[in-house]
DRENLUMDO-276613 format. One record per residue (C-alpha): x, y, z; residue in one letter. Coordinates in Angstrom, 3 decimals. Layout:
% residues N
{px->X&py->Y&pz->Z&type->A}
...
END
This chain:
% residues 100
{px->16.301&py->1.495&pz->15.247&type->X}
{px->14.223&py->4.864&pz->15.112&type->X}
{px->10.841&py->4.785&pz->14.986&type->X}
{px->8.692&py->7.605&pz->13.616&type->X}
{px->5.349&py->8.601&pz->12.420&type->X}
{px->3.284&py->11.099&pz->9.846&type->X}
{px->-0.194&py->12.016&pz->10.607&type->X}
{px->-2.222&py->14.145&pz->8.397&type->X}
{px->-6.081&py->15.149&pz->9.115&type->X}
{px->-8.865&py->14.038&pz->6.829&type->X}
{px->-8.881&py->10.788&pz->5.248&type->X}
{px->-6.134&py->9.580&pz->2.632&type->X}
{px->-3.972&py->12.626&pz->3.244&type->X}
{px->-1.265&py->10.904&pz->4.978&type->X}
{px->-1.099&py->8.164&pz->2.637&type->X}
{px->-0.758&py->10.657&pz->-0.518&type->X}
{px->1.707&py->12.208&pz->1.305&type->X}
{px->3.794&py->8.931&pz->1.534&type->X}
{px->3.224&py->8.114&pz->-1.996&type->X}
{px->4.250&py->11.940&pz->-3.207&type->X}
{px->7.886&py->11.880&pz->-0.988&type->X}
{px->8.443&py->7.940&pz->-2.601&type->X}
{px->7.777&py->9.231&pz->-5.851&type->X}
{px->10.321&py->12.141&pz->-5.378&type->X}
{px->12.781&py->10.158&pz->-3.868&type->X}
{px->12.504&py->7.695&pz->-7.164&type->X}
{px->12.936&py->10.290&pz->-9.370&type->X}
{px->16.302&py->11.288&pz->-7.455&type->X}
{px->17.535&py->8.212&pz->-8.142&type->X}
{px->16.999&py->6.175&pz->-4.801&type->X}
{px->15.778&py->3.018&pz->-5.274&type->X}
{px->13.086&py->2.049&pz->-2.679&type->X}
{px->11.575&py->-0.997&pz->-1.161&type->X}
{px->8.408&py->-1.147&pz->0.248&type->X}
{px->4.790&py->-0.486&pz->-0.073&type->X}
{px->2.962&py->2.558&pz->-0.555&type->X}
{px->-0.907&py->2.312&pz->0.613&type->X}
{px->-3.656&py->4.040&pz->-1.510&type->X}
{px->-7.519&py->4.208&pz->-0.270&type->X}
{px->-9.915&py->3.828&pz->-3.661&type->X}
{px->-13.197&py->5.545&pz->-2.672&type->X}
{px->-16.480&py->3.880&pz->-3.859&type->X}
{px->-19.516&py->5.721&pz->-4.448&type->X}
{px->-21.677&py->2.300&pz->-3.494&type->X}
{px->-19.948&py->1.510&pz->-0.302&type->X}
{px->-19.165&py->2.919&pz->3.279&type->X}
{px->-15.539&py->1.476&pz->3.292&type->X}
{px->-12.945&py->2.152&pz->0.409&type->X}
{px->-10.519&py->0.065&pz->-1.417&type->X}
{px->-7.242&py->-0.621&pz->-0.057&type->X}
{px->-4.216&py->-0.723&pz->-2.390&type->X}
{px->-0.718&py->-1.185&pz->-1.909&type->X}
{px->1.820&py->-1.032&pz->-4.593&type->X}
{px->5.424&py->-2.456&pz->-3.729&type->X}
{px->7.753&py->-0.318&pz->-4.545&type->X}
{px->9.970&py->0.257&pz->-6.749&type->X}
{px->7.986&py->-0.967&pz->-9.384&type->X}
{px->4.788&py->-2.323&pz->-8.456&type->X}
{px->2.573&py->-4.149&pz->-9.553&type->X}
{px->-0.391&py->-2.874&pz->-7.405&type->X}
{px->-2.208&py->-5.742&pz->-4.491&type->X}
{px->-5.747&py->-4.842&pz->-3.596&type->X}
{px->-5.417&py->-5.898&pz->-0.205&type->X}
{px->-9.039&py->-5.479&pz->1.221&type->X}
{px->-12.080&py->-7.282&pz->0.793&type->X}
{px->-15.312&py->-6.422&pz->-1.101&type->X}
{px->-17.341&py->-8.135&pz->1.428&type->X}
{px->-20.760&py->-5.577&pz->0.963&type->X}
{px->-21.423&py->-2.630&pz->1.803&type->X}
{px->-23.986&py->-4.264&pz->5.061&type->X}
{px->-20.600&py->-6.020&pz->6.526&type->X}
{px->-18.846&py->-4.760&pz->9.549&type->X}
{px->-15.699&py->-5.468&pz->10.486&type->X}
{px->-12.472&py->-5.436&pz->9.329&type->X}
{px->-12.239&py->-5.745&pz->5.634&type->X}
{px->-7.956&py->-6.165&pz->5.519&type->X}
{px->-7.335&py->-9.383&pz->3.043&type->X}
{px->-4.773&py->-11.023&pz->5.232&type->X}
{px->-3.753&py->-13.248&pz->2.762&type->X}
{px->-2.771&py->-10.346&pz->-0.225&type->X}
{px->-0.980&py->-7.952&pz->2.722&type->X}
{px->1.545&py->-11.757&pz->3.326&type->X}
{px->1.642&py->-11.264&pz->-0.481&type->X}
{px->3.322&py->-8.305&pz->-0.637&type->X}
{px->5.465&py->-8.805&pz->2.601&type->X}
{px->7.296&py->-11.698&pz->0.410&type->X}
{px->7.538&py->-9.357&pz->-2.532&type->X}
{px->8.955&py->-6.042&pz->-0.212&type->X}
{px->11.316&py->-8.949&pz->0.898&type->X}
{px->12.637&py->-10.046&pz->-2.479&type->X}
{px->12.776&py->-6.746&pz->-3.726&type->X}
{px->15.724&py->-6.212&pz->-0.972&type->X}
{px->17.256&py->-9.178&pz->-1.724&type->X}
{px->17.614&py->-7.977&pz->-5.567&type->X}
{px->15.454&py->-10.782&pz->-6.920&type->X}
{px->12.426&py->-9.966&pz->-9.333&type->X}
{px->9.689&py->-7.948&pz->-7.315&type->X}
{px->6.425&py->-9.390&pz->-7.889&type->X}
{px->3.448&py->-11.033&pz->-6.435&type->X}
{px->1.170&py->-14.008&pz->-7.575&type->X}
END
């Protein structure tokens, strides 16, 4: 197994940059499985949003929690993110990719 990673500066770059190279790679007729991350900014909090949409298809898991914008802390909804690991996982098995 290789292992690599992407870093871009400033906030959400990275993550855009992941979602733009999936998005090409769909349109060349690869079909993907995985998730794709995307950061929702909020003009009334300190900490964004955190999406992930499994690819190919979606749908989209918010997988953080509004918890106010006072709370510290990690804000990762550890129940949605086991979600979408059992939807990545039937998506490679062929079955119907979704989450409930």
């Amino acid at each position: 197994m290789k292992l690599a990673y992407v870093t871009l500066q400033c906030r959400g770059r990275t993550d855009e940059l992941i979602a733009s190279v999936a998005d090409q790679l769909t349109r060349d007729g690869l079909r993907l499985a995985g998730t794709v991350q995307s950061n929702i900014e909020r003009p009334d909090r300190r900490k964004c949003d955190m999406d992930l949409i499994i690819l190919p298809d979606g749908p989209v898991v918010r997988i953080s929690e509004d918890r106010g914008d006072l709370a510290r802390g990690c804000m990762l909804d550890s129940g949605a993110l086991e979600q979408t690991v059992v939807a990545v996982y039937a998506c490679r098995a062929g079955s119907r990719c979704r989450c409930s």
